[in-house]
C-alpha positions, 0 to 999 in steps of 0.5 A, a space after each residue: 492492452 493491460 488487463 484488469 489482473 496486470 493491474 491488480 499484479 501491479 499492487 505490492 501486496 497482490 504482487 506473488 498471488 498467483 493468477 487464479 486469486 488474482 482473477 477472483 480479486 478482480 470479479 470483485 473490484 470495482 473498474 479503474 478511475 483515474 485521478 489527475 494530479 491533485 484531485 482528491 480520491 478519498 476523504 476516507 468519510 464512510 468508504 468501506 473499501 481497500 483503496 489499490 493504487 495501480 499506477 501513480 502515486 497518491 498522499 495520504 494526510 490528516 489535517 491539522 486543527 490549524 489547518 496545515 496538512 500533516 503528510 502520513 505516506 504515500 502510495 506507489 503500487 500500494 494499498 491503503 485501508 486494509 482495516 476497512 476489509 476486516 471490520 466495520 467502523 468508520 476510518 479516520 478522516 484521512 485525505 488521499 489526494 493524487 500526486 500525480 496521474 493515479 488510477 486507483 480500483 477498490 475492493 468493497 468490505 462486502 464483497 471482500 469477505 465473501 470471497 474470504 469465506 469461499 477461499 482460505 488459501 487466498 485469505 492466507 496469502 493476503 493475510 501474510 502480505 498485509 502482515 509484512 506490510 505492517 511490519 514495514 510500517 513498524 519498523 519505520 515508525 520505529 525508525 522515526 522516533 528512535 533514530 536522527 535524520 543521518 541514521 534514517 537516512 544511512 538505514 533508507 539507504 541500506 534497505 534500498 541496497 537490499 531491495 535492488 540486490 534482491 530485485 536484481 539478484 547481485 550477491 549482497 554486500 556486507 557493511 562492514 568498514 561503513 561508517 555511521 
């Protein structure tokens, strides 16, 4: 049976914490739901939690004004919401809908900063995992508005090259003689 902590291991951000963070961030958590595709888990209307997807994949999307869905990313072993664990205003009004089974826990605003206060080591750690995800969030956005689908697609390819190089420690390759 997967225990609360193999779950919360299963998050991108939570992945290098060591198991006594990982088991105060989950004396916190709220207990695993599950969502089946399509169903919606957040309107993001007055929820002040970190959303952890633990297993599946959800959408998150904006409505357009005429309706139409504008997808924003997805989450695979990801967090959404992390603004709402640092200050209290309310989210954007953003849908986050299941793509396929998803089990989802949420860690309160609350109850995120007491733990906060009572751990700095644990408030560092999450700081420079939330900190690398909003550089990968700003390299793609910058990838989106400066480069042509070609060039987006060449430097994807290339960071899941580095990805795999890195998960499966073969010595990187270098590009040279690559064409663009």
């Amino acid at each position: 049976m997967e225990t609360l902590i193999d779950r919360l291991r299963a998050v991108r951000a939570f992945r290098n914490l060591p198991t006594s963070a990982l088991t105060k961030i989950a004396q916190i958590a709220s207990p695993p739901t599950t969502y089946q595709a399509g169903e919606l888990i957040s309107d993001g209307q007055g929820e002040q939690a970190l959303l952890l997807v633990v297993a599946g994949k959800a959408k998150v999307s904006l409505l357009t004004a005429d309706g139409n869905e504008n997808i924003l990313y997805l989450l695979k072993g990801d967090v959404d919401g992390q603004a709402a664990l640092f200050v209290r205003h309310p989210r954007l009004a953003r849908l986050i809908k299941a793509v396929y089974p998803t089990t989802v826990i949420r860690l309160r605003h609350d109850a995120f900063q007491d733990l906060l206060a009572s751990s700095p080591l644990l408030a560092r750690e999450l700081l420079n995992s939330f900190g690398a995800r909003l550089a990968e969030l700003e390299v793609d956005n910058s990838r989106l508005h400066l480069l042509d689908a070609k060039e987006r697609l060449y430097a994807y390819l290339l960071d899941w090259e580095r990805d795999y190089q890195s998960s499966t420690h073969l010595p990187a390759s270098d590009d040279q003689g690559r064409g663009r």
